[in-house]
C-alpha positions in Angstrom: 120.0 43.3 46.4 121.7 40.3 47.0 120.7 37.5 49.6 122.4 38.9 52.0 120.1 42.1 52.0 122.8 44.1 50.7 122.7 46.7 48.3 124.9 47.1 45.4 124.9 49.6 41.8 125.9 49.4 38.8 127.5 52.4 37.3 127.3 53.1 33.9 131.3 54.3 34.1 134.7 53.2 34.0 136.4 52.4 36.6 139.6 54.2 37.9 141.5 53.2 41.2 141.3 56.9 42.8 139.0 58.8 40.3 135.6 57.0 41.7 136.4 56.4 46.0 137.9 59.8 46.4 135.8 62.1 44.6 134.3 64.5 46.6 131.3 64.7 44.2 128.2 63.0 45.5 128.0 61.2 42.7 131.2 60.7 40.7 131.3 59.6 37.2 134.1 57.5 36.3 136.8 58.6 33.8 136.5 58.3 30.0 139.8 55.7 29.9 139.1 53.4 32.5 138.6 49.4 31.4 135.7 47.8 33.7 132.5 49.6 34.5 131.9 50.0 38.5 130.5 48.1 40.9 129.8 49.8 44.2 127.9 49.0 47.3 127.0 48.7 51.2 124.8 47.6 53.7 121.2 47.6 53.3 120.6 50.5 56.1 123.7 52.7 54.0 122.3 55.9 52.2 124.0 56.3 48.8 126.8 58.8 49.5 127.7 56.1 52.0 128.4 53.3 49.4 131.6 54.6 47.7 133.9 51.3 47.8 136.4 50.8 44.9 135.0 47.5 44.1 134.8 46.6 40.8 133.6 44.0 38.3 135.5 42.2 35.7 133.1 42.0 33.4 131.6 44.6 31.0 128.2 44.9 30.8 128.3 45.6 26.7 125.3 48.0 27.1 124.7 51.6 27.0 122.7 50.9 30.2 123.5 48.2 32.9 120.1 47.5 33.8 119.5 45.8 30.8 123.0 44.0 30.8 123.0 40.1 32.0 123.0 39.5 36.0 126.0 37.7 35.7 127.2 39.0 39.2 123.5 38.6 40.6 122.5 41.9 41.7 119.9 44.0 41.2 120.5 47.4 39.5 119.2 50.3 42.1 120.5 53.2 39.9 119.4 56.8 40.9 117.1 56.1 44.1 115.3 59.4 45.8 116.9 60.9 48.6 114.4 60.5 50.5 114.4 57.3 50.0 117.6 56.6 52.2 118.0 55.5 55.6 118.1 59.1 57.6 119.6 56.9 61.1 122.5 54.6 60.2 125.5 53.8 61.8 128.8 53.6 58.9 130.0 50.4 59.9 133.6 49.0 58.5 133.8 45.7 60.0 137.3 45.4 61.6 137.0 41.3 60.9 133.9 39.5 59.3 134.9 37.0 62.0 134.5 37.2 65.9 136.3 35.6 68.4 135.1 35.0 72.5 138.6 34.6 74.9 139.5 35.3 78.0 141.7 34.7 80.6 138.5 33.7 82.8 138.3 30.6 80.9 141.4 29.3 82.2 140.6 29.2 85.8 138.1 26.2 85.6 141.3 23.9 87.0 140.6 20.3 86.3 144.1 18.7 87.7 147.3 18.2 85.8 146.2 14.9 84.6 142.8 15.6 83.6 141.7 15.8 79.2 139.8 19.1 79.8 142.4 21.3 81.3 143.4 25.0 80.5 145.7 24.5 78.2 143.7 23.2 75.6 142.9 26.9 75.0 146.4 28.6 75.5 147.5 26.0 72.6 144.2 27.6 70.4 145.4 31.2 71.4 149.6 30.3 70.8 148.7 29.0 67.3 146.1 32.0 65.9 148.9 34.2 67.3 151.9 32.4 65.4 149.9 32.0 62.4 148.7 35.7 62.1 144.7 35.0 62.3 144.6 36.5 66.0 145.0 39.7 64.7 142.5 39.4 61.6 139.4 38.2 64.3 137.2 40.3 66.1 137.8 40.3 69.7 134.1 40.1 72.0 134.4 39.9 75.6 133.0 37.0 78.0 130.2 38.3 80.0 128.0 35.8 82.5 124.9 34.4 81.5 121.9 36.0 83.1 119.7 33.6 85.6 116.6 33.8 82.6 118.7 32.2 79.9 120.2 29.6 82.2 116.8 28.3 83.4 115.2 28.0 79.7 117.6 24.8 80.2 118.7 24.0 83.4 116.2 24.0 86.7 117.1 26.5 89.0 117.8 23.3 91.6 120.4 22.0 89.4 121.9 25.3 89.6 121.9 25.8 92.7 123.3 22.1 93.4 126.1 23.1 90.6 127.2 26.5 92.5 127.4 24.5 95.9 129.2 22.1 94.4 131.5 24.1 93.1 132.6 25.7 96.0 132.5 22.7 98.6 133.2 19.9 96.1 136.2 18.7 94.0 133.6 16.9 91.2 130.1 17.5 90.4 127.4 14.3 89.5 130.0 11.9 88.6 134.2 12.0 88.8 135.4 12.5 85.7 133.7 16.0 85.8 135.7 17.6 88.0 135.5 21.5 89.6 136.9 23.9 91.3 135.8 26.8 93.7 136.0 29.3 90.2 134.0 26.6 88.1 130.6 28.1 88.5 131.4 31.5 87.5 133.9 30.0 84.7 130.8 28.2 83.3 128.6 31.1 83.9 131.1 33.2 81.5 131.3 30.5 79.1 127.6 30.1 78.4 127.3 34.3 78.7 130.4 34.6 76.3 128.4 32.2 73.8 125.0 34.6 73.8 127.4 37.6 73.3 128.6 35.9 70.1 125.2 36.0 69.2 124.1 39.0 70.0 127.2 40.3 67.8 126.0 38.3 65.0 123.0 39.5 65.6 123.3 43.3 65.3 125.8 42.9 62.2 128.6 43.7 64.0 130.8 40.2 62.8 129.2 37.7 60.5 130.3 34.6 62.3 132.1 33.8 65.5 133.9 31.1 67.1 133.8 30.8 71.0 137.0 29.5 72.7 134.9 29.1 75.7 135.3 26.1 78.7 134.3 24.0 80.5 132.4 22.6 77.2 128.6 22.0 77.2 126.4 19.4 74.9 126.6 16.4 77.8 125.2 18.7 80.5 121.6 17.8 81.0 118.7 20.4 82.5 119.3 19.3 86.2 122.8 17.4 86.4 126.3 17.6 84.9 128.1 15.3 82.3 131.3 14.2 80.5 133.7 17.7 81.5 130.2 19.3 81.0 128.4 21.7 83.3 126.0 24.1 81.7 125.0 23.5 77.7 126.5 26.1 76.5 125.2 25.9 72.3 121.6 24.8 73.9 121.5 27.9 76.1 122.2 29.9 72.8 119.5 28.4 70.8 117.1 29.1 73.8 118.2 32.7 74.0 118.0 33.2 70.1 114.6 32.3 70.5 113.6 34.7 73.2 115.5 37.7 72.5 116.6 37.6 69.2 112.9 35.8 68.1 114.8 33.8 66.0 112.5 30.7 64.5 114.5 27.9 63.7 117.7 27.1 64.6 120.3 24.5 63.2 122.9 22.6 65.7 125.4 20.8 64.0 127.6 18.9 66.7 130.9 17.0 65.4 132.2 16.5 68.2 133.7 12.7 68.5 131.3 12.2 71.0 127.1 12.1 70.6 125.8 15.4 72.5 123.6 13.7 74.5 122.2 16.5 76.7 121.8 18.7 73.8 120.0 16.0 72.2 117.5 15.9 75.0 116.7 19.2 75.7 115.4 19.9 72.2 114.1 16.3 71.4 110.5 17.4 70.9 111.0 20.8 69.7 110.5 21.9 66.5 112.3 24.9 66.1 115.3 23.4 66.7 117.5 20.8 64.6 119.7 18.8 66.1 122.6 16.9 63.7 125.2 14.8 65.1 127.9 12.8 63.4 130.3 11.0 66.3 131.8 7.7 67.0 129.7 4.8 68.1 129.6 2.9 69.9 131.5 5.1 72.2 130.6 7.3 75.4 127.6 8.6 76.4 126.1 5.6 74.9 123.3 7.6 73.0 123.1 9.1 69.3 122.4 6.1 67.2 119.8 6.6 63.9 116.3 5.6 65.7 116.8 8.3 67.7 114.7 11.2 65.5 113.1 13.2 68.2 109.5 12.7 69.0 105.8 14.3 69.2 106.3 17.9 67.5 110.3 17.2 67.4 109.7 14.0 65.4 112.2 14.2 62.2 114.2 17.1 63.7 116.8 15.2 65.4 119.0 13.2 62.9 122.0 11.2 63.8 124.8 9.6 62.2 127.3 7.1 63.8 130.1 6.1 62.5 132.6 3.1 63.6 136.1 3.9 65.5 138.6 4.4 62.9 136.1 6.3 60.5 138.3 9.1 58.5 137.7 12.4 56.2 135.8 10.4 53.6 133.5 8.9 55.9 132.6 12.7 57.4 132.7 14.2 54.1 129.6 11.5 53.4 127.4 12.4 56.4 127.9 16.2 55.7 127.0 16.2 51.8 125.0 13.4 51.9 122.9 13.8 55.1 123.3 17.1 56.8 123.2 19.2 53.8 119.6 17.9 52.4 118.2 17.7 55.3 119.2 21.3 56.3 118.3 23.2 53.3 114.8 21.4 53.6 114.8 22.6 57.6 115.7 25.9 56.2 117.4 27.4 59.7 117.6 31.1 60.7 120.5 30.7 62.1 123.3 28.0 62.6 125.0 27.3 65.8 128.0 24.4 65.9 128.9 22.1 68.6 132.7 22.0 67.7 134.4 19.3 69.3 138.0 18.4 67.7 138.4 15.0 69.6 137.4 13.0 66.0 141.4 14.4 65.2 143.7 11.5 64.1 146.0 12.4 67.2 143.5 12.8 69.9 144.3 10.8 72.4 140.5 9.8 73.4 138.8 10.0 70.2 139.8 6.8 68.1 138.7 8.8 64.7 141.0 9.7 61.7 140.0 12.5 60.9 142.4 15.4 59.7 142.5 18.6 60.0 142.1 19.4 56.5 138.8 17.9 56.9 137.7 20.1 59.6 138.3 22.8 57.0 135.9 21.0 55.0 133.3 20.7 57.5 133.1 24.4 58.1 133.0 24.8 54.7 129.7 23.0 54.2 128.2 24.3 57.5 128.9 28.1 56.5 127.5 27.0 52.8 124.5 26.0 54.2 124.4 29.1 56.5 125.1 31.6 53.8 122.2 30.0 51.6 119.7 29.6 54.3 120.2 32.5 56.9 122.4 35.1 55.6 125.6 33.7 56.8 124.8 33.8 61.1 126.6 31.5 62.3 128.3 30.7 65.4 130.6 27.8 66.8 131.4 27.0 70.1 134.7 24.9 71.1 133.6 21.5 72.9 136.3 18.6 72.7 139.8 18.2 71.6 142.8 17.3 73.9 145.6 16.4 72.1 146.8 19.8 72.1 148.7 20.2 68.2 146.0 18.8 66.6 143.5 20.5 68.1 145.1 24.1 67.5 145.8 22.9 63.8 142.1 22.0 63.8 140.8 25.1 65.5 143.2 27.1 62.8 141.9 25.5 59.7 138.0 25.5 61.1 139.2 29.8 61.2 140.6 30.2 58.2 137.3 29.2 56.6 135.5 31.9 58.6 137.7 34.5 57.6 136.9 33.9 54.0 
């Protein structure tokens, strides 16, 4: 089994392209010419008359029986297991895409004004450039849905909610003016945070292995009872709350690189346990918060861990604070699943941001997040779009931080 909890075999015959996948026999043997011995495999819930891939390893064994040949691949040999020993209710999945994607036209009805950072095009540049580069087409799509009223008030009180949906409809800003709204805001935001728990839930149940959320408005400034910073409802906190409850899920990671410290995310989970909260952003810079005292406190105490970085601070200086910091500090927290707070706003041509950082090193980042959630939690991992509004770099960086995914 591998770490993953799938199951793989070897066969003790050579392998041939057609001779082994199609045969109807229920268990082929390989032909007497072929040059690599076969590897085959599925799930962990597949029987074995379901595990009949054409994979194969290029390496042989060099014994008459691969159970005593070297684990250089890493699995263990399962060779001839009872029938009754299979799985009698499975369902034959062939992922379409080991990557999901939440969109929808919904999100682009939070209207901001022309002028405004956070505005609906941020995501039609996203969509344009997946589509012109050909990654659309390889993700799998998972429809918004609205976050149910349990799961919004594990964060927010049900008076800020209230205050945010009359807002919404009689105002033209909600707690302060540079978060502005519009009479579809609250149900925008509701889908957002909803479209964010259905990427878990996918995750979840095995139906993608990771996710990406092109979801507005974004989340990690709202606090429990008031809006923040373009924020109205946390929508990565909501997620960890509702892996918790419905998914009992233990520990969670957050990793947030968006340019600016996630202050409300931050708070909500400063004394809990369960959840680690890494930021790396630009300080001193807006909210004001993030800087390295802050560790959480009480039972939280070590599980919050910040990094701040100067205006002007580049690929190397991320690179640092996610091998050198985030990545011993999450294999010690050992998480049960990952969850990202993806901001692109730390881009070299954002317009608010004041970071260098390319897009090439956003490839890098997801690199070292999915590392650490392939080794610690089977790979469950799912980001969620926060900043970015210079609108080619952020579609070059929401490209590269896919193409990782896909892997």
């Amino acid at each position: 089994f591998d770490l993953h909890g799938n199951v793989a075999e070897w066969c003790n015959d050579h392998y041939s392209d057609r001779c082994y996948q199609a045969n109807p026999v229920a268990n082929p043997r390989g032909p007497s010419d072929g040059k690599h011995y076969v590897l085959r495999g599925g799930a962990w819930n597949c029987t074995a008359d379901a595990c009949r891939s054409a994979r194969r390893a290029g390496e042989d064994p060099g014994f008459a029986d691969a159970c005593f040949a070297r684990d250089a691949i890493g699995f263990r040999c399962v060779r001839k297991a009872p029938v009754e020993a299979a799985v009698n209710h499975i369902t034959h999945y062939r992922p379409i895409s080991p990557t999901g994607l939440v969109y929808g036209p919904i999100y682009l009805e939070h209207k901001t004004g022309g002028s405004h950072p956070e505005r609906p095009e941020r995501l039609t540049a996203i969509v344009d450039q997946l589509k012109t580069a050909g990654l659309l087409e390889k993700l799998q799509r998972i429809a918004p849905r609205e976050a149910d009223m349990p799961s919004l008030v594990a964060v927010h009180t049900a008076q800020y909610l209230e205050h945010l949906k009359r807002n919404c409809l009689e105002a033209d800003w909600v707690d302060s003016h540079d978060t502005p709204v519009c009479n579809r805001s609250y149900d925008v935001a509701l889908s957002a945070a909803g479209g964010v728990l259905a990427a878990v839930d996918a995750v979840m149940e095995g139906t993608v292995r990771n996710a990406f959320c092109a979801v507005r408005p974004p989340g990690h400034h709202a606090m429990p009872d008031r809006a923040m910073g373009f924020c109205l409802l946390n929508n990565v906190a909501i997620a960890a709350k509702y892996l918790r409850s419905k998914h009992h899920i233990a520990k969670v990671l957050i990793v947030d690189w968006d340019v600016h410290h996630g202050n409300g995310t931050q708070a909500i989970f400063y004394d809990d346990p369960s959840v680690f909260y890494f930021s790396v952003h630009r300080s001193p810079f807006y909210p004001g918060t993030g800087d390295e005292t802050q560790q959480g406190e009480g039972a939280g105490l070590g599980t919050t861990l910040n990094v701040p970085l100067p205006a002007g601070s580049g690929d190397e200086d991320y690179q640092r604070a996610f091998q050198d910091v985030l990545r011993p500090a999450a294999v010690r927290f050992d998480p049960d699943f990952v969850l990202v707070s993806a901001g692109f706003d730390a881009h070299e041509g954002d317009p608010l941001g004041g970071m260098k950082v390319t897009a090439r090193q956003y490839a890098e980042l997801t690199r070292a997040v999915k590392r650490i959630a392939e080794d610690c939690c089977g790979g469950r991992l799912v980001s969620v779009l926060e900043g970015g509004y210079g609108l080619a770099g952020l579609a070059d960086s929401v490209e590269a931080h896919l193409r990782i995914l896909v892997e």
